[in-house]
Backbone as CSV, one residue per row, in Angstrom:
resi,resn,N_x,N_y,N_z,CA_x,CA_y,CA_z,C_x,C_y,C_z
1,UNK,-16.481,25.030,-0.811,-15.680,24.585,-1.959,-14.323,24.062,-1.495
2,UNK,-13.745,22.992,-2.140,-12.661,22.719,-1.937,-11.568,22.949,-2.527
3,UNK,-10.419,23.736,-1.673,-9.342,24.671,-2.632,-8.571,23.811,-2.822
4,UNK,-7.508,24.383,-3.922,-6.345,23.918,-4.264,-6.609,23.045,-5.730
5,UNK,-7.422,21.857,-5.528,-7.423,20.710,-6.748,-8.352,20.681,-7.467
6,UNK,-8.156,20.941,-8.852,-9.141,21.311,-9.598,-10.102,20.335,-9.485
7,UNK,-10.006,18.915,-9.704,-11.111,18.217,-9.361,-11.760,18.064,-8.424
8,UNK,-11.400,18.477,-7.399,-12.134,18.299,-6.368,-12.713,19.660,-6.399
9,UNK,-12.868,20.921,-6.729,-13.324,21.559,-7.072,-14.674,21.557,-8.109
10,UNK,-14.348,20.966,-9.061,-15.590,20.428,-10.138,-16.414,19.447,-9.422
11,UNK,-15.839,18.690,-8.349,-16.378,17.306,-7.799,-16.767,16.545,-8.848
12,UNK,-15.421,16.408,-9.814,-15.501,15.021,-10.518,-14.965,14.237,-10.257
13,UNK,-14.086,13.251,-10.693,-13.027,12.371,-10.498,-11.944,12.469,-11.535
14,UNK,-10.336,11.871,-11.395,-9.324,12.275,-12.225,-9.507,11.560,-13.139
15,UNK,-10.754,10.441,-13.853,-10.818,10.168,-14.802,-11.995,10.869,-15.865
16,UNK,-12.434,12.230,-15.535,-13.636,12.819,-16.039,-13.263,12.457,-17.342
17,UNK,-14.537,12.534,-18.278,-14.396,12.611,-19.664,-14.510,13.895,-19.974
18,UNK,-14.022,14.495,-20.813,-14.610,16.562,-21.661,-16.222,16.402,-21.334
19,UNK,-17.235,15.625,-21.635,-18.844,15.952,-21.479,-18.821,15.883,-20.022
20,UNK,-18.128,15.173,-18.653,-18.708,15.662,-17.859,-17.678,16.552,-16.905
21,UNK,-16.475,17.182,-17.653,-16.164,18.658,-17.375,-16.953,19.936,-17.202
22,UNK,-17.711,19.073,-18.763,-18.174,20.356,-19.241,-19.634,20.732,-18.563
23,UNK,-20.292,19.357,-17.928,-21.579,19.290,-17.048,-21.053,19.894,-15.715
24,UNK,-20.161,19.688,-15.614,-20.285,20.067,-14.107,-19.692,21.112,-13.569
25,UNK,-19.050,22.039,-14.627,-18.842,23.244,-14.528,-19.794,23.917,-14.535
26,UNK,-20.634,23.669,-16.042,-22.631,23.934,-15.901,-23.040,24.325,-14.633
27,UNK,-23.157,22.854,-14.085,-24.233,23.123,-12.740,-23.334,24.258,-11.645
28,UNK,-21.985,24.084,-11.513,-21.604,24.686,-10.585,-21.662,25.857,-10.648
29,UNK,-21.679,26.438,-12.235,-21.663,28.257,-12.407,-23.020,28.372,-12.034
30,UNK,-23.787,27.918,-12.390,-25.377,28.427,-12.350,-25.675,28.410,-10.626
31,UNK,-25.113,27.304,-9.766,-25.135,27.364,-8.571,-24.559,28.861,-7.821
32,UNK,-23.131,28.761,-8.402,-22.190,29.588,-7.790,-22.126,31.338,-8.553
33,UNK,-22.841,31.103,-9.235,-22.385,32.486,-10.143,-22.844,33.875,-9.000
34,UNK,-21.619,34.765,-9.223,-22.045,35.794,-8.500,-23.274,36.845,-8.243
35,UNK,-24.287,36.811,-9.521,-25.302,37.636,-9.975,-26.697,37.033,-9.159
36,UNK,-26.144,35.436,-8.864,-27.218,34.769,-8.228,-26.710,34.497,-6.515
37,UNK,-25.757,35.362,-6.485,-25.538,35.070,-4.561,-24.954,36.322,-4.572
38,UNK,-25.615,36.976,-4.535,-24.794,39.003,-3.779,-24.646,38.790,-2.735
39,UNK,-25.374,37.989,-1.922,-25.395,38.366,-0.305,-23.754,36.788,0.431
40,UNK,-23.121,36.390,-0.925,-22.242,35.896,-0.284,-21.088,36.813,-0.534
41,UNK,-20.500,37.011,0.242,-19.042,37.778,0.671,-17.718,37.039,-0.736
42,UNK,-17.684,35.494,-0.355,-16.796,35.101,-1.155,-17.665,34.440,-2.684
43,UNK,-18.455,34.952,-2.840,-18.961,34.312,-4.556,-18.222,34.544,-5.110
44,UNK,-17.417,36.089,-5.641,-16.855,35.862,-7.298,-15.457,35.083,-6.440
45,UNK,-14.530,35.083,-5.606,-13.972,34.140,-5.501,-14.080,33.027,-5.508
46,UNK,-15.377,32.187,-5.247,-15.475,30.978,-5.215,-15.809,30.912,-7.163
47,UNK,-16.030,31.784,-7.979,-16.463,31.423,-9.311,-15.364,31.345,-10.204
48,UNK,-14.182,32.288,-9.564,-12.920,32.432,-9.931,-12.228,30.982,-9.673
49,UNK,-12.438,30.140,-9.053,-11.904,28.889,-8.526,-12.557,28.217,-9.659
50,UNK,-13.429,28.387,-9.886,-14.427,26.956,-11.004,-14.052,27.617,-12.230
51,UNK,-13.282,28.594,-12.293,-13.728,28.698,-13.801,-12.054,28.806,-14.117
52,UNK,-11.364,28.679,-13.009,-9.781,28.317,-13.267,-9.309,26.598,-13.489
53,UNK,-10.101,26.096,-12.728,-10.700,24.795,-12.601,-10.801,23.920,-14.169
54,UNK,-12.042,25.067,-14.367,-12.340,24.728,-15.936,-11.958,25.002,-16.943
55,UNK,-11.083,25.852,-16.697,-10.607,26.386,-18.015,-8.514,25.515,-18.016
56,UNK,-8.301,24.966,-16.951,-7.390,23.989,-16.798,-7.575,22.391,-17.897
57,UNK,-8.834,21.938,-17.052,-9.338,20.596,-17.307,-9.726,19.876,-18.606
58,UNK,-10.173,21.878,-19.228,-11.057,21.613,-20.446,-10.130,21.293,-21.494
59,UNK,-8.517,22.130,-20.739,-7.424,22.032,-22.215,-6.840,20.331,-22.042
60,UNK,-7.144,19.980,-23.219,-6.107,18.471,-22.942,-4.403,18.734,-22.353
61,UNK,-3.668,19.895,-23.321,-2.135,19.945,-23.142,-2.120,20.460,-21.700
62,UNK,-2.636,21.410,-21.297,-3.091,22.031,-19.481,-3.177,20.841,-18.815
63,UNK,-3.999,20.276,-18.796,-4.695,19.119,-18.203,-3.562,17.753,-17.845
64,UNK,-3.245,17.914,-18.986,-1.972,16.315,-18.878,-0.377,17.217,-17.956
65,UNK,-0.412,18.890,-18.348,0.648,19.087,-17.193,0.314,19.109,-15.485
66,UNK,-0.771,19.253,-15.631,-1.667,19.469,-14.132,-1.246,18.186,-13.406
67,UNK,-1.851,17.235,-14.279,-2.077,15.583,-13.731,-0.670,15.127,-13.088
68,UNK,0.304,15.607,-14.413,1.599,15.606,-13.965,2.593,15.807,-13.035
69,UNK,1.959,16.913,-13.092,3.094,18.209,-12.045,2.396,18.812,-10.920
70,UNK,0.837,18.972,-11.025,0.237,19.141,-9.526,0.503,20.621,-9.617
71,UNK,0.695,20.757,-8.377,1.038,22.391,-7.950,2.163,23.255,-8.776
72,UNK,2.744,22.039,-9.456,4.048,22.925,-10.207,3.769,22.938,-11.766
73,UNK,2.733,22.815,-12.072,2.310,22.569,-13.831,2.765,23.274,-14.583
74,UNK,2.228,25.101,-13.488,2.391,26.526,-14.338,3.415,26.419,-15.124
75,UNK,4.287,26.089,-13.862,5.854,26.353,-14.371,6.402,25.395,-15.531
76,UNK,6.276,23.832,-15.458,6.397,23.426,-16.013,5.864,23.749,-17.723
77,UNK,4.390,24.106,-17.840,3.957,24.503,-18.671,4.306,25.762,-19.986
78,UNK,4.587,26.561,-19.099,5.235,28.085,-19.242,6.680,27.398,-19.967
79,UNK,7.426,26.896,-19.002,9.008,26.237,-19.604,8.794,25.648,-20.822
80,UNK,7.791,24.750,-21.183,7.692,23.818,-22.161,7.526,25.113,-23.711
81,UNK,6.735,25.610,-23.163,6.171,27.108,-23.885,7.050,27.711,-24.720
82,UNK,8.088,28.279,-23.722,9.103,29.105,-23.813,10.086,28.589,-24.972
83,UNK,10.310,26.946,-24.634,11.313,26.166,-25.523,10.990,25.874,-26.987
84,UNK,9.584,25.487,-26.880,9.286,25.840,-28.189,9.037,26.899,-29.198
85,UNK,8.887,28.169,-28.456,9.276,29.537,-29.012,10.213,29.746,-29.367
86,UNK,11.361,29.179,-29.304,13.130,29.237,-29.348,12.975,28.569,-30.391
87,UNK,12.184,27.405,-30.722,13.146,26.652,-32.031,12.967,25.274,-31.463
88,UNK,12.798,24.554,-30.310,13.300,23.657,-30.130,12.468,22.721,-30.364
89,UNK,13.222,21.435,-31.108,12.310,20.622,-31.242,11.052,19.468,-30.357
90,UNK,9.660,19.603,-30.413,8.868,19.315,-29.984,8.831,17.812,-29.796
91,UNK,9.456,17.050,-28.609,9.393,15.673,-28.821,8.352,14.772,-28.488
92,UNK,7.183,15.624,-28.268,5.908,14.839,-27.320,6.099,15.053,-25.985
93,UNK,5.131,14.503,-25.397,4.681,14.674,-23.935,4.505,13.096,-23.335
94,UNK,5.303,12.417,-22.654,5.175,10.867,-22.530,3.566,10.925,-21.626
95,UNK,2.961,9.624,-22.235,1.871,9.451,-21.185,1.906,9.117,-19.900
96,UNK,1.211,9.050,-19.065,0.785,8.455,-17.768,1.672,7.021,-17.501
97,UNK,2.005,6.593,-15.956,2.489,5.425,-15.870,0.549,5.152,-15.113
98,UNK,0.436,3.999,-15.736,-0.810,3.431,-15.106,-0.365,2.447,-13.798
99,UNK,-0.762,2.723,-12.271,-0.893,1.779,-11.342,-1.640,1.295,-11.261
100,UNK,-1.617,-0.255,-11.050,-2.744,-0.905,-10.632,-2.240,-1.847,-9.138
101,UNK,-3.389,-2.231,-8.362,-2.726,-3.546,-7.291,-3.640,-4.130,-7.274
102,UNK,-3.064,-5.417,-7.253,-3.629,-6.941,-7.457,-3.326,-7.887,-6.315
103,UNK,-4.261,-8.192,-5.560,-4.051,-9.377,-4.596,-4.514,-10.614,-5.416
104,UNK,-2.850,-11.715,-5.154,-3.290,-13.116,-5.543,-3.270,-14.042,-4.401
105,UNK,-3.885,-14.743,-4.400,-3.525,-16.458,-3.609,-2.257,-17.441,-3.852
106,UNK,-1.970,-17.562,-3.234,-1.015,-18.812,-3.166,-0.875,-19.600,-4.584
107,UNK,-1.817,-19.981,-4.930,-2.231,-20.744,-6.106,-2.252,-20.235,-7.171
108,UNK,-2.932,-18.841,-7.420,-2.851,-17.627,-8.485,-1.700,-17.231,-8.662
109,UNK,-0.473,-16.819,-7.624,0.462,-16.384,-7.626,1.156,-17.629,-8.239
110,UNK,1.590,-18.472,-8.109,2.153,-20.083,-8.305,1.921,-20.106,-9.859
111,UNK,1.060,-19.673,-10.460,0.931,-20.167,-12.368,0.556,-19.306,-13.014
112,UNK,1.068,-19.303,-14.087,0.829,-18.283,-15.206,-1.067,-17.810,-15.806
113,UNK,-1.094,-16.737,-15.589,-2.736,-16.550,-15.959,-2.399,-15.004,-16.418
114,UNK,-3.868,-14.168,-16.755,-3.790,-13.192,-17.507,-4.911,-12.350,-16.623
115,UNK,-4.203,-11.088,-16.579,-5.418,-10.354,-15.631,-5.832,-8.567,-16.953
116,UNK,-7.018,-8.314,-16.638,-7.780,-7.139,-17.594,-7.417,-6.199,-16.775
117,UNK,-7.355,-5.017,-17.349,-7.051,-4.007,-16.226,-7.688,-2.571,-17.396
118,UNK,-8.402,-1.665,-16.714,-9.173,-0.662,-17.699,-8.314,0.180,-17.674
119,UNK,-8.257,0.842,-19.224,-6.874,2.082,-18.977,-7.572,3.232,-20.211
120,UNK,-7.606,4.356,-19.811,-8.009,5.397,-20.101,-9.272,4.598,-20.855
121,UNK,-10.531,4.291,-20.242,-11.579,3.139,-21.270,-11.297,2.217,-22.030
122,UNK,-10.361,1.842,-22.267,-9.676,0.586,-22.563,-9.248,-0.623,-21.815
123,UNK,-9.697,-1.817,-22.164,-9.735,-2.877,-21.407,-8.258,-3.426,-22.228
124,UNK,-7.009,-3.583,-21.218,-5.924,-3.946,-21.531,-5.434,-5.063,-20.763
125,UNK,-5.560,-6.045,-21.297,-5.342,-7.991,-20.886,-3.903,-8.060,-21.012
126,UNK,-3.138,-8.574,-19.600,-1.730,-8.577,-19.531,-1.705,-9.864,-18.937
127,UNK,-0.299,-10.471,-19.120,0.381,-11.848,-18.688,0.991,-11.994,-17.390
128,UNK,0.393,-12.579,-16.489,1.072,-12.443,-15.025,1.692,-13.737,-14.956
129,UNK,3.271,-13.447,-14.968,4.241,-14.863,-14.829,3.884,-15.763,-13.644
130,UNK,4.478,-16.880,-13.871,4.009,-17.788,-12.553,5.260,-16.985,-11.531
131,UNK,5.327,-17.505,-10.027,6.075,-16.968,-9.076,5.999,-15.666,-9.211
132,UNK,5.427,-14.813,-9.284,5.733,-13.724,-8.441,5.816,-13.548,-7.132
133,UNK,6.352,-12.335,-6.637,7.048,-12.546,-5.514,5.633,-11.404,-4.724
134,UNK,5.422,-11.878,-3.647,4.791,-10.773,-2.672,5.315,-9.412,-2.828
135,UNK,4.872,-7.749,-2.884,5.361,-6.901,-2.750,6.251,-6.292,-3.790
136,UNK,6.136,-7.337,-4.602,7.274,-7.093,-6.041,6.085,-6.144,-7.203
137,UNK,6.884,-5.862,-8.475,5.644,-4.907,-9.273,6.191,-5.537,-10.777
138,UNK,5.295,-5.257,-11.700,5.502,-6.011,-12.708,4.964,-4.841,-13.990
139,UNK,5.934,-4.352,-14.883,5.675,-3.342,-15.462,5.784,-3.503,-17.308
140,UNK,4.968,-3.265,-17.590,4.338,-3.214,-19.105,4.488,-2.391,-19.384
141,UNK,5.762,-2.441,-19.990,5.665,-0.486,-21.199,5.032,-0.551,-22.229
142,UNK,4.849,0.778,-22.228,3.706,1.223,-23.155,1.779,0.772,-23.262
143,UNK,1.834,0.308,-22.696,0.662,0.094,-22.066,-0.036,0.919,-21.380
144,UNK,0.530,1.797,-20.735,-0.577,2.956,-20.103,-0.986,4.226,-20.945
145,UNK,-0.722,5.204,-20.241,-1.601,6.561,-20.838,-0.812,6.680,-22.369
146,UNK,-1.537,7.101,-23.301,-0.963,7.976,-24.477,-0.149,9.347,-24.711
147,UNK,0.553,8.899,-25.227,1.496,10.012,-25.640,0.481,11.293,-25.854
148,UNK,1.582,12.594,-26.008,0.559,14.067,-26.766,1.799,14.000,-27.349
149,UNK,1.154,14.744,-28.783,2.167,15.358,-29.633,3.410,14.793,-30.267
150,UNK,2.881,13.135,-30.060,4.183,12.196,-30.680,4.931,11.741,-29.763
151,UNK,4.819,12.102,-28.390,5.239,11.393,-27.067,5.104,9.785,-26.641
152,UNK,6.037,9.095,-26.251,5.711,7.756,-26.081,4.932,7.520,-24.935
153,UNK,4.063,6.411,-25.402,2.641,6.143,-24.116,3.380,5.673,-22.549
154,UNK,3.340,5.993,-21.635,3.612,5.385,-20.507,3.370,4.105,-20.407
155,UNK,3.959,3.402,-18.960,3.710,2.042,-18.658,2.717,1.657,-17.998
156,UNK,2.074,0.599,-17.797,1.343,-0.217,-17.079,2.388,-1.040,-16.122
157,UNK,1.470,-0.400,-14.738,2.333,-0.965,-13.497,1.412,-1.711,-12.726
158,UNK,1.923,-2.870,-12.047,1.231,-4.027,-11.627,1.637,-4.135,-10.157
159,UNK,1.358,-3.218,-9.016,1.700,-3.969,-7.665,1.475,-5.488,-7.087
160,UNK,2.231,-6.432,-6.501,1.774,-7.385,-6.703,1.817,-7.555,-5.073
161,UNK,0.584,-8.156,-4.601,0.289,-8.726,-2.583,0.014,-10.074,-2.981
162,UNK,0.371,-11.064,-1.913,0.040,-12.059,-2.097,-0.570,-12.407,-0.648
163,UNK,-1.701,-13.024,-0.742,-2.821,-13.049,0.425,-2.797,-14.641,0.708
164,UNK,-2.499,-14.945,1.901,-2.739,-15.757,2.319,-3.473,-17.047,1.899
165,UNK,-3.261,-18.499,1.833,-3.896,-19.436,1.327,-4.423,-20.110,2.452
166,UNK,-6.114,-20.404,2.465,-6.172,-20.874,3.132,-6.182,-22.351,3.822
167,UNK,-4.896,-22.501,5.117,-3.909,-23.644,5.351,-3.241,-23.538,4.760
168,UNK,-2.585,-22.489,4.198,-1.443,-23.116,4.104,-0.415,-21.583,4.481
169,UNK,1.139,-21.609,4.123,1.823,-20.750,5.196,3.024,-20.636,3.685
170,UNK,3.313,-19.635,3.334,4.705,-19.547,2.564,5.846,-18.779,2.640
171,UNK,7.219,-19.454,3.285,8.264,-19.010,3.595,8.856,-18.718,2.511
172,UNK,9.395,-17.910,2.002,10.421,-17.866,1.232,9.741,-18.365,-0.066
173,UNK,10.289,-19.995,-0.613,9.736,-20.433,-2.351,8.906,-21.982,-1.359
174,UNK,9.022,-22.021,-0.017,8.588,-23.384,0.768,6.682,-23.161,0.714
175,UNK,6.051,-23.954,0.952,4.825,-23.893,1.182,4.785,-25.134,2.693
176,UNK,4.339,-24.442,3.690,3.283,-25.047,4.726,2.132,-24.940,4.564
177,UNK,1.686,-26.754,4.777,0.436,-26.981,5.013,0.407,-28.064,6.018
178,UNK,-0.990,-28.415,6.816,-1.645,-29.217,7.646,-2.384,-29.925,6.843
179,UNK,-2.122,-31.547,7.459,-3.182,-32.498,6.945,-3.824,-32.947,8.076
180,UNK,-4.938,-33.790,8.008,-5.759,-34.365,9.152,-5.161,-35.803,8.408
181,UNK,-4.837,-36.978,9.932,-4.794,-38.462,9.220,-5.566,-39.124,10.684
182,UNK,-6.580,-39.935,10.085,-7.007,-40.525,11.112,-6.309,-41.217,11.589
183,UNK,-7.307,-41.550,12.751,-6.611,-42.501,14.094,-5.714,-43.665,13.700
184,UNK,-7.030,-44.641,12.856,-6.177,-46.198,12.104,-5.715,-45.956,10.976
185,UNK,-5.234,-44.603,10.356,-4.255,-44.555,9.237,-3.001,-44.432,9.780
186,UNK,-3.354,-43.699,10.701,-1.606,-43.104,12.014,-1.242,-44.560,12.206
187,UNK,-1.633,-45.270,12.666,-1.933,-46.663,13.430,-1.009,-47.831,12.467
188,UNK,-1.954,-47.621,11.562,-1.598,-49.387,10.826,-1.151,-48.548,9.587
189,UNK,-1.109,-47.546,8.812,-0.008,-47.015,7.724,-1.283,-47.092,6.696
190,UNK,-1.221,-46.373,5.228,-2.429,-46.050,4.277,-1.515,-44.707,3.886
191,UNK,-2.709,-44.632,2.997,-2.458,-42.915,2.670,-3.445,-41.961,2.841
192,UNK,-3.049,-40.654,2.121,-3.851,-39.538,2.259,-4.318,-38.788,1.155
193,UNK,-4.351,-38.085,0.923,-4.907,-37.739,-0.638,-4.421,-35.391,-0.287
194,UNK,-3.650,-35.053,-0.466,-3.013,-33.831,-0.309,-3.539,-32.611,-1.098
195,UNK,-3.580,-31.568,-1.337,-3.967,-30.904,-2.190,-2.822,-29.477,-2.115
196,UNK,-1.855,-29.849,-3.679,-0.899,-28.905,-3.289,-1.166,-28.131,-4.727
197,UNK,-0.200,-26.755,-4.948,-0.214,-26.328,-6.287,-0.763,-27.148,-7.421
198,UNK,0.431,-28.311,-7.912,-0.117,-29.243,-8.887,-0.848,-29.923,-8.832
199,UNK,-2.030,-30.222,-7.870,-3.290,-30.193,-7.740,-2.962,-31.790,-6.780
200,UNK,-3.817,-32.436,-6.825,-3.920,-33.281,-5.627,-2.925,-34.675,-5.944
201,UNK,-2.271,-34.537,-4.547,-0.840,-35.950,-4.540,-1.361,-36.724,-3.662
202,UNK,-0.885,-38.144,-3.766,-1.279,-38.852,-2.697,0.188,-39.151,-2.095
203,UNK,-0.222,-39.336,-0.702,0.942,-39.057,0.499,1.101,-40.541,1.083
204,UNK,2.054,-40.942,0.817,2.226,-42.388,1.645,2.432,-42.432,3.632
205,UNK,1.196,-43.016,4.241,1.539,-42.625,5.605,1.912,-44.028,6.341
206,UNK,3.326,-43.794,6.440,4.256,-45.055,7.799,2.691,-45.359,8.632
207,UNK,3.276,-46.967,9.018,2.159,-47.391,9.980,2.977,-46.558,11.252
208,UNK,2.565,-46.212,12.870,2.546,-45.750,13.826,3.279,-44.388,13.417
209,UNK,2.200,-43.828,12.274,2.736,-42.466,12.341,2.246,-41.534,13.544
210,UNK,3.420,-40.214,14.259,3.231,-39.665,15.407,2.407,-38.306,14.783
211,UNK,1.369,-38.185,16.079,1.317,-36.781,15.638,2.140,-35.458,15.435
212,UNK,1.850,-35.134,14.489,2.785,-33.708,14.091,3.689,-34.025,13.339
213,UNK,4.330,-35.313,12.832,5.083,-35.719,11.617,4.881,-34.997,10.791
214,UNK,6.355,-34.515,10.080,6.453,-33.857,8.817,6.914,-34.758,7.787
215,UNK,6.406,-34.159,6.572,6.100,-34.750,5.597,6.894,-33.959,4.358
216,UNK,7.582,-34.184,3.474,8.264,-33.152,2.742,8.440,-33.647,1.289
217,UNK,7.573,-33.017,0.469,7.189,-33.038,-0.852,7.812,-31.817,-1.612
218,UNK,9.582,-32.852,-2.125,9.958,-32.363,-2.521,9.753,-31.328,-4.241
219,UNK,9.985,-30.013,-4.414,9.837,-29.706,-5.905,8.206,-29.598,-5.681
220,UNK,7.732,-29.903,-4.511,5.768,-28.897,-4.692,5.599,-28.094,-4.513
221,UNK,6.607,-27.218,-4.256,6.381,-25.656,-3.385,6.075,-24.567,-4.454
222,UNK,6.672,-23.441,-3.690,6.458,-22.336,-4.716,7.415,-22.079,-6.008
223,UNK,6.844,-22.028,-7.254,8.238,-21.981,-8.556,8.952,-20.678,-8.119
224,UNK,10.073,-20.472,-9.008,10.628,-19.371,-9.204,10.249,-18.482,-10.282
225,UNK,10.509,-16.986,-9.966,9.948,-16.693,-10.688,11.009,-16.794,-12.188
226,UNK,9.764,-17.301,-13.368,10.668,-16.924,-14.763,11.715,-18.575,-14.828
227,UNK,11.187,-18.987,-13.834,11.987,-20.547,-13.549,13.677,-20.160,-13.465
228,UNK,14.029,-19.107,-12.148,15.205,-19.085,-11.968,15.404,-19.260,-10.993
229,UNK,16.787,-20.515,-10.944,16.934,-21.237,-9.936,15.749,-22.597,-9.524
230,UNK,15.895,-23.327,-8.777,14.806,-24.188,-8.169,13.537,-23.915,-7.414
231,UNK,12.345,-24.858,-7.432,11.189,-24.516,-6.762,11.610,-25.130,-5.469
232,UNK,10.524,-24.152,-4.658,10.566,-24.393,-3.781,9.739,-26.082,-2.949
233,UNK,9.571,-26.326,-1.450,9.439,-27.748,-1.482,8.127,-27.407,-0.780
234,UNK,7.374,-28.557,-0.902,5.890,-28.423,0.169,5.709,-29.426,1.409
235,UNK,5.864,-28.802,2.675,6.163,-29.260,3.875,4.460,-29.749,4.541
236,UNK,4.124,-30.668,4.930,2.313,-31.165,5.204,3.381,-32.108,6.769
237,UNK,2.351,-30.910,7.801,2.333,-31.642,9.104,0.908,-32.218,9.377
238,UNK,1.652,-33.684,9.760,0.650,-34.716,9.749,-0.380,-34.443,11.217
239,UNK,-1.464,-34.040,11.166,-2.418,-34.023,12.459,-3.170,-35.175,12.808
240,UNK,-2.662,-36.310,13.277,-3.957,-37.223,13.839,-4.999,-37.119,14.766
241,UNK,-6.154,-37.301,13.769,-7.855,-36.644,14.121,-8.409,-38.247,14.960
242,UNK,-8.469,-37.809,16.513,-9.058,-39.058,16.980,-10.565,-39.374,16.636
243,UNK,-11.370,-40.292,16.776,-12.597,-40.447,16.444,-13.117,-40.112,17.403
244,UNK,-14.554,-39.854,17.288,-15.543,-39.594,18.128,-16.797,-40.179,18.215
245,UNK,-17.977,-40.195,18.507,-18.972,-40.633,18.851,-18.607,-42.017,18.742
246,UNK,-18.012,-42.425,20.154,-17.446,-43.978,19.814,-18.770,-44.652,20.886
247,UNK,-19.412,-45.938,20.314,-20.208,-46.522,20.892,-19.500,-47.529,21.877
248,UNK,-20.611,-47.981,22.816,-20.095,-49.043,24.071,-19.277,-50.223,23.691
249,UNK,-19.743,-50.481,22.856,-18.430,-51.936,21.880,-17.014,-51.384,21.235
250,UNK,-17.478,-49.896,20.773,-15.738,-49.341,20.436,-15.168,-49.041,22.176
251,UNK,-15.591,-48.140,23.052,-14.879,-48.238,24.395,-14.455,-49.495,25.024
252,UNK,-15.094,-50.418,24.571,-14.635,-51.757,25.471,-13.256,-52.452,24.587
253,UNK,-13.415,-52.437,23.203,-12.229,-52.418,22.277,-10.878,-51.887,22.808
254,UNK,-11.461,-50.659,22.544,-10.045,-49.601,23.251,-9.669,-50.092,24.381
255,UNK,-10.431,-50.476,25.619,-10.230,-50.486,26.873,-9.690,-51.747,26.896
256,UNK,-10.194,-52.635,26.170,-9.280,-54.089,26.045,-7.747,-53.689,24.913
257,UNK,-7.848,-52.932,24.642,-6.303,-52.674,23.841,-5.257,-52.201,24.827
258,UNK,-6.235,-51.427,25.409,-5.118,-50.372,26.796,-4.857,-51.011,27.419
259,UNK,-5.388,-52.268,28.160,-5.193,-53.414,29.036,-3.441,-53.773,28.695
260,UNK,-3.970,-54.520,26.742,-3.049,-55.041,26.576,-1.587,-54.562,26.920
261,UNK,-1.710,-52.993,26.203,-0.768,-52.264,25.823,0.135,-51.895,27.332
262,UNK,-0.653,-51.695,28.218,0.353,-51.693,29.379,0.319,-52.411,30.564
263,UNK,0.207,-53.958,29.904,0.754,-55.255,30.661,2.017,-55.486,29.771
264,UNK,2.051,-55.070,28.296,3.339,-55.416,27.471,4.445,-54.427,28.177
């Protein structure tokens, strides 16, 4: 048996419902009960554990100080006890702060969308601003657990990670990305066709563009969040992709260009 936590004791989870408290105290007495194991040394201790367990879990007001306070409930409990024996007025018991964490993309993180999140069996649909920041948290009061006894419901808390896009790199509110430009776009000038947040730009490319040219698209980057202050800019280093499977008439081309190029 595992000491100390009542659930892990029942081997439920901290979201049991009362029916499967009440199952799995069942199976465990009938397992564990002392009348059916004499020959274990620690039975009525181990029955004394399940049925402290259960008789915690089963009370809702027990139960929500447990969740609370952990190892220090008693006390807490007992105090709460005491005060209202005096007279004092009963102001509720605030609910639960609900955590949740959410990994977005580059792109997810960048615009406003709405994410579901289950809270005590309740499916609760919240507004995730555009820009959020990596590592930042985003909190919805009253949205989480329910009050007892006229207590206000806790919050809904939103950790926020932001995962990597793939190609691209984000400093600060800047976005890096890599483009491929072929050989005769580098060469003789054209464009490219980009794919940033606001979805696909076309990129004007200088004739004898060099490889690794940067490119800087201003106001494409990452917003701010709540639109404070300016967005950030989107930086595209230019990669020129040489060709390949070049046939005997393209090598003789080239080889008559190279001629030219260094007799000039």
């Amino acid at each position: 048996m595992s000491k100390g936590n009542y659930y892990k004791i029942l081997g439920i989870s901290t979201g049991a419902t009362p029916d499967e408290i009440k199952a799995a105290y069942r199976k465990l007495a009938s397992k564990h009960h002392p009348d059916l194991n004499q020959d274990a040394e620690d039975a009525t201790k181990v029955m004394q554990e399940i049925n402290e367990a259960y008789e915690v879990l089963r009370d809702p007001e027990k139960r929500r100080f447990y969740d609370l306070y952990d190892a220090d409930w008693k006390s807490f409990f007992k105090w709460r006890k005491s005060e209202k024996s005096k007279g004092y007025k009963d102001e509720g018991l605030r609910g639960f702060d609900y955590h949740f964490n959410i990994k977005l993309s580059i792109k997810e993180a960048a615009k406003e969308h709405h994410r579901s999140f289950k809270a005590e069996g309740r499916d609760v649909c919240v507004k995730i601003p555009a820009g959020v920041e990596a590592y930042s948290y985003l909190t919805y009061f009253g949205l989480g657990g329910r009050g007892m006894n006229g207590g206000p419901n806790g919050d809904l808390i939103v950790n926020i990670t932001i995962v990597p896009e793939p190609g691209w790199r984000l400093v600060n509110k800047d976005i890096y990305a890599t483009a491929f430009v072929d050989l005769y776009t580098a060469l003789l000038g054209g464009q490219i066709v980009v794919d940033t947040i606001d979805g696909k730009v076309k990129v004007k490319i200088p004739a004898e563009t060099q490889n690794g040219k940067v490119v800087r698209l201003r106001k494409k980057g990452f917003p701010n969040y709540k639109d404070v202050g300016p967005r950030g800019d989107f930086y595209v280093t230019l990669s020129v992709k040489l060709p390949t499977n070049l046939t005997a008439k393209d090598k003789q081309l080239f080889g008559q260009l190279a001629k030219r190029r260094r007799k000039s």
